[in-house]
N, C-alpha and C positions, 0 to 999 in steps of 0.2 A: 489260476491253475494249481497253487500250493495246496489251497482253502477247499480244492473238489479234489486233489488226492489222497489232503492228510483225512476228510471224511471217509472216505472209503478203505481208506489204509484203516482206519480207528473202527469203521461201523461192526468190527466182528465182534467189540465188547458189549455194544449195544444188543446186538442178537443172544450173545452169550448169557444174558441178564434174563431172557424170554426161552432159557433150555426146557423148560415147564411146556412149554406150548409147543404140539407138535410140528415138525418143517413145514409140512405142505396146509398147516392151519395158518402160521407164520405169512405164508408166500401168496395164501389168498387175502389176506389185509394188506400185504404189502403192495398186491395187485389194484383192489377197488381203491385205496386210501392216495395212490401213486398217480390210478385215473383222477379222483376228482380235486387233487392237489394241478395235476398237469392241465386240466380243462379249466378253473380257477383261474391260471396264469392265462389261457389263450383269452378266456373270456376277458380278464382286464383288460389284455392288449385288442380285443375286436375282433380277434383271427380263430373264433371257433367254427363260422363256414369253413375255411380252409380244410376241418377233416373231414367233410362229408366228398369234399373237393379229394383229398389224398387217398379217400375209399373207394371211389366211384371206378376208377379203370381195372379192368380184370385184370392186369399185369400188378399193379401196385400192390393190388389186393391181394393178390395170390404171397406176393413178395413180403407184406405188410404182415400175414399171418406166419408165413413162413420165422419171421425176425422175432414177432411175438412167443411162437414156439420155442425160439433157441434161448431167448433173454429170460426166459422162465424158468426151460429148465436148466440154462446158466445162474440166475436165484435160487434155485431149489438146493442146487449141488453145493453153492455157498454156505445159505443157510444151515442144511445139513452137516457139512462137511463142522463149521464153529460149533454145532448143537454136540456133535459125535465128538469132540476133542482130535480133529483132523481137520486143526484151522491150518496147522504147518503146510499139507498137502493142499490144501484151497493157495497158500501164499505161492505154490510151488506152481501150480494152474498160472497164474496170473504172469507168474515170471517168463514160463514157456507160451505165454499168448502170443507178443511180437511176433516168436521165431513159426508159431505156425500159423502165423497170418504170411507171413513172405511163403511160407509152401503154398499155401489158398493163394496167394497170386500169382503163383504158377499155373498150381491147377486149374483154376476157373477163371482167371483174366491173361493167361498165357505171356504172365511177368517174367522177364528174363531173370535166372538165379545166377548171380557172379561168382567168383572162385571163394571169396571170403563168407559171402551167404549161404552158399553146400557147403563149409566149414561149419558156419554157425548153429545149422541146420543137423549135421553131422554131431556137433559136439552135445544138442540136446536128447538127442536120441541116444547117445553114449550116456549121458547120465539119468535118464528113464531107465538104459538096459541094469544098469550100474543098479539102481534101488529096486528092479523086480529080482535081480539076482540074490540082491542083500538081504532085503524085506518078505521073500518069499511070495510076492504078487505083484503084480501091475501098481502102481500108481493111479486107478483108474479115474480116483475123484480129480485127481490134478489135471489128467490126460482131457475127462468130461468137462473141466469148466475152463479149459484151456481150446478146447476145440468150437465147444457152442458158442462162447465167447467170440470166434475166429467163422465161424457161420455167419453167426448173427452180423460183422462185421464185414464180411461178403454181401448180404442182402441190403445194409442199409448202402453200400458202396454202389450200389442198382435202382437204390429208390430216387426218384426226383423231386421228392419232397424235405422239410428242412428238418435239423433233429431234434425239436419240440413239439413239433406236428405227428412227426412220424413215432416218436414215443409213446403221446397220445392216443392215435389210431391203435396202437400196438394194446396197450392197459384197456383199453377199450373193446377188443375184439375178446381180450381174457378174462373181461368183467362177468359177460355169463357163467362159465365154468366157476370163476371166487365165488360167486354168489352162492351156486350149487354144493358150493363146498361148505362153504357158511351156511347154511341152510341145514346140511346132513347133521354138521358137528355139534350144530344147535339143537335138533328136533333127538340127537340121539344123548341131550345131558352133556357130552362133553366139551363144548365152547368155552372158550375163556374170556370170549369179551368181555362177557355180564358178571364174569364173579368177583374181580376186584378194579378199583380203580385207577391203581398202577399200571394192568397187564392194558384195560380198555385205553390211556394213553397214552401206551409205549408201543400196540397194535397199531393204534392210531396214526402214531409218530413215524411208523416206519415210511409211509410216506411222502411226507415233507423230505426224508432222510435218503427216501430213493431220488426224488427230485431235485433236491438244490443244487448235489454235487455234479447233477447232468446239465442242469443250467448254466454254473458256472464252468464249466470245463468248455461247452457249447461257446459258451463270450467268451473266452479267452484263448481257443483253436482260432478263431478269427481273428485275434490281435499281438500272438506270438507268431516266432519261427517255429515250423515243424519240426526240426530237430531239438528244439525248446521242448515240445511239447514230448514228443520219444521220450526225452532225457527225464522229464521230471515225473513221467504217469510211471518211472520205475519206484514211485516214492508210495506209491500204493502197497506193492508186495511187499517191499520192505516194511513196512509198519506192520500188515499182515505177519509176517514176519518176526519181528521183534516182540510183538503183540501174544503169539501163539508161546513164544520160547521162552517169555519174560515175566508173563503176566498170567497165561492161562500153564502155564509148565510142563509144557507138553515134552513127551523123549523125543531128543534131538540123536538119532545113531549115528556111530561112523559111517555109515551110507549115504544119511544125507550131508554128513560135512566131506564129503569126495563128489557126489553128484551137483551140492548147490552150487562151488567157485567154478564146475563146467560150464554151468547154466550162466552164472555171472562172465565168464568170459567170452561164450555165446552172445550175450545183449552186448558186452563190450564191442565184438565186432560188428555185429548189428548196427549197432549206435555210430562207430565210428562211419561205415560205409553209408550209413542213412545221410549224414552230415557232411561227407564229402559228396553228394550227389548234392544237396541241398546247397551246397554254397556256389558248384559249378555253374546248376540251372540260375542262380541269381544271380553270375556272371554273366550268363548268355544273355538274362532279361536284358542287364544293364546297358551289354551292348548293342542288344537289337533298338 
């Protein structure tokens, strides 16, 4: 669980390095390289029938493109966000995912919200209002991959398929479009695969780099507690985080040092209420 959030906490230096290559030329290598890294994997293990099995029903499918959709252009806004020197506001996405995954389990699975959750919920929305007042605009890139993120995490919550299967299916349905894109960027001179062979590597690489840290977070949701898991995917933004202020030197305003300890005391209650719900139900197991 350390090992798939300190990647994804780090991966914005690795994209940072690929600011030459435009986002959406970026997101179609990270797309075809991700499909045949992930089919790779099923095929070693025997379970590549299984996606034509996870394609086959019109619900899945419908559900499976929809997920594809959001996980893209949750990458896109990534990428772009580290490309434009607005990794800060991608770490700020990430921090507000949680809190607007508990509203989508409102709205779409009709989750009950507790007194400390519409606190939680409340105090993010306070610190969004806080940096369009400050900053002069929305947060929009933060709000964008904090939302699709929170989509996507609704549809895979509907799929009944497992989450290397359905990742798969996912890179798989976005293959023809990358292709289409690699295609354009090529026939019009501007691709970057073929002109050196750092960038064709590091295109290349982005794959293994989408996949492993979803594999291992995949093993190890099945072998932690869920409040483990809450507590420690906050180790993503933070790096994010640290990453953007430290290393890329991005302006940190007094806006966002009033809006981010909101947002941090937000997960705080998040967190705490996640973890007392989680030790209850392990009570109840114990005694039934």
């Amino acid at each position: 669980m350390l090992a798939a959030c300190t990647i994804w906490g780090l991966s914005a230096i690795y994209y940072k390095l690929l600011v030459h290559v435009p986002p959406l030329e970026v997101l179609a290598h990270r797309t075809l390289w991700s499909c045949v890294f992930f089919a790779a994997i099923l095929g070693f293990q025997g379970r590549l029938g299984m996606i034509r099995a996870a394609l086959s029903g019109p619900r899945d499918l419908a559900l499976l493109a929809f997920a594809a959709l959001m996980i893209s252009a949750n990458w896109l806004c990534f990428i772009s966000s580290v490309q434009w020197g607005r990794a800060m506001e991608a770490s700020l996405g990430y921090y507000m995912f949680p809190l607007v995954s508990v509203l989508f389990g409102a709205l779409f699975f009709r989750e009950m919200l507790g007194r400390v959750q519409l606190t939680a919920v409340a105090l993010a929305g306070l610190a969004v209002t806080i940096l369009t007042i400050g900053l002069g605009a929305a947060p929009w890139m933060a709000l964008l991959i904090a939302c699709t993120f929170g989509l996507y995490g609704v549809a895979k919550k509907m799929l009944t398929v497992g989450p290397v299967v359905s990742v798969t299916a996912e890179v798989l349905l976005l293959a023809p479009v990358a292709l289409g894109i690699l295609y354009y960027v090529h026939s019009t001179g501007d691709g970057h695969f073929t002109e050196n062979m750092r960038d064709a590597l590091m295109l290349a690489g982005s794959g293994p780099l989408t996949a492993t840290p979803l594999i291992l977070f995949s093993y190890a949701a099945k072998r932690v507690r869920f409040g483990t898991v809450g507590l420690v995917q906050y180790l993503n933004p933070t790096l994010q985080f640290l990453v953007a202020t430290f290393i890329f030197q991005e302006f940190f305003s007094p806006w966002h040092a009033i809006a981010l300890p909101l947002i941090w005391v937000a997960l705080a209650l998040y967190t705490g209420v996640s973890l007392r719900q989680e030790r209850a139900a392990r009570k109840s197991r114990i005694k039934v």
